[in-house]
C-alpha positions in Angstrom: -4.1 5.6 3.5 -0.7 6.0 4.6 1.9 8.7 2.8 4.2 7.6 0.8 6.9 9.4 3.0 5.4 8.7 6.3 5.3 5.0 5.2 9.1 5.2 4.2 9.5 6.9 8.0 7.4 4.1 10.1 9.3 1.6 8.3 13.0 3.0 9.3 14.3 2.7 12.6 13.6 6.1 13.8 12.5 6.0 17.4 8.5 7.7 17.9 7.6 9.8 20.5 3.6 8.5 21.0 1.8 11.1 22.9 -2.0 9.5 24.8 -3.9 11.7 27.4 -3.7 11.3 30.6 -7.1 10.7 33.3 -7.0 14.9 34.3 -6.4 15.9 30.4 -2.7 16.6 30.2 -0.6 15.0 27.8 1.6 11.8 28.2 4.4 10.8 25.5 6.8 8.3 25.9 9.4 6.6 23.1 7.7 3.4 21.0 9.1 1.0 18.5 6.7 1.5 15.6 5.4 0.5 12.3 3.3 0.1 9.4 1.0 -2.9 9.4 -1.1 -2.5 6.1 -2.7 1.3 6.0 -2.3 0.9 9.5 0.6 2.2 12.0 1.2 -0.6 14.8 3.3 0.0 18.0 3.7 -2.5 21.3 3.1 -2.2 24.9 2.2 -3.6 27.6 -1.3 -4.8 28.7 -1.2 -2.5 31.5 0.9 0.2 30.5 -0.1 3.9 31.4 -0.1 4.3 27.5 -2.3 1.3 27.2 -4.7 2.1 30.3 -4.9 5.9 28.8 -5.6 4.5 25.1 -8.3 2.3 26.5 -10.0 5.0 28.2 -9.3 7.8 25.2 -8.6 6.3 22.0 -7.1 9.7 20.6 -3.1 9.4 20.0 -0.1 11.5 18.6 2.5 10.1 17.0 6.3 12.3 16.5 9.1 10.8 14.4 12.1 12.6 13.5 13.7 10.3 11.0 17.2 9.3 11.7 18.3 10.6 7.9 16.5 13.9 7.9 15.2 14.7 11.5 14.6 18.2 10.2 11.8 17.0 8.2 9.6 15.4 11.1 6.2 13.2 10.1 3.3 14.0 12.8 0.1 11.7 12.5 -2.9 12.1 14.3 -5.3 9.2 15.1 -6.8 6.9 16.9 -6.3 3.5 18.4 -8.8 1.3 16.6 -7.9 -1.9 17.8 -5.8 -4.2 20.2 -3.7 -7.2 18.8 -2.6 -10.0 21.9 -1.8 -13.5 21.0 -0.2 -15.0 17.9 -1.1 -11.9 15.6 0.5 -9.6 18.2 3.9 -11.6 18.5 3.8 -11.5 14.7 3.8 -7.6 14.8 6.2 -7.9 17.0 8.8 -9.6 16.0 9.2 -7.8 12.7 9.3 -4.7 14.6 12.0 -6.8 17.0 14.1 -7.4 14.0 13.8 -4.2 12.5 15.1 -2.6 15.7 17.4 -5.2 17.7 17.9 -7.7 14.4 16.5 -10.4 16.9 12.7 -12.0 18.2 11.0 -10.0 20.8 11.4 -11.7 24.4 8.7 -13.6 25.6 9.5 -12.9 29.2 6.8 -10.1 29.2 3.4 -9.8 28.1 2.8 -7.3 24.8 0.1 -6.3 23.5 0.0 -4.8 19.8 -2.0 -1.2 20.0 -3.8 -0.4 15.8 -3.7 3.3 14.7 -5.9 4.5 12.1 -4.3 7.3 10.7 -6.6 10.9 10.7 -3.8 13.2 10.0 -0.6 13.1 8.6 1.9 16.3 8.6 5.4 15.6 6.9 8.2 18.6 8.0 7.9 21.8 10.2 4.6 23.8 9.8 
């Protein structure tokens, strides 16, 4: 179940740093659009992103938001990627995170895929 705070957080417009593991161990992170989708936290990519091809392989992710009105209180959630949205359920996803960011529908000139975290820790400020 998602925090109360951290929910308020994923549903702002505060950019996430989502950190995946690379093949040799070392960490990747890269900026994503994010969101909460039910209990859930829901980002997009491509189908053949290094974030995607390292989630595929290792599930485990990191997720880093400092929030636009207090970015000295950071959320930190742990997890996992427990499923992959494509198709009419992803473009949903999508597009509300679309309108939340840009206040416009995702392009459909690339594919996206829509990458499911189940939540296993969640940290709200500096500890």
């Amino acid at each position: 179940m998602l925090e109360p705070h951290v929910r308020r957080v994923l549903d702002g417009t505060s950019i996430a740093h989502l950190a995946t593991v690379l093949p040799d161990g070392s960490p990747h992170a890269v900026p994503v659009w994010i969101g909460s989708h039910g209990d859930r936290i829901v980002f997009l990519t491509g189908p053949g992103s290094r974030k995607a091809r390292n989630l595929h392989r290792d599930p485990r992710v990191a997720v880093s938001i400092a929030p636009a009105d207090n970015p000295f209180e950071p959320v930190i959630v742990r997890g996992r990627v427990v499923e992959w949205l494509d198709g009419d359920a992803a473009w949903e996803i999508i597009d509300q995170l679309a309108a939340k960011y840009i206040g416009q529908p995702y392009s459909r000139d690339l594919d996206r895929v829509v990458g499911v975290i189940e939540p296993e820790r969640q940290t709200v400020g500096i500890t």
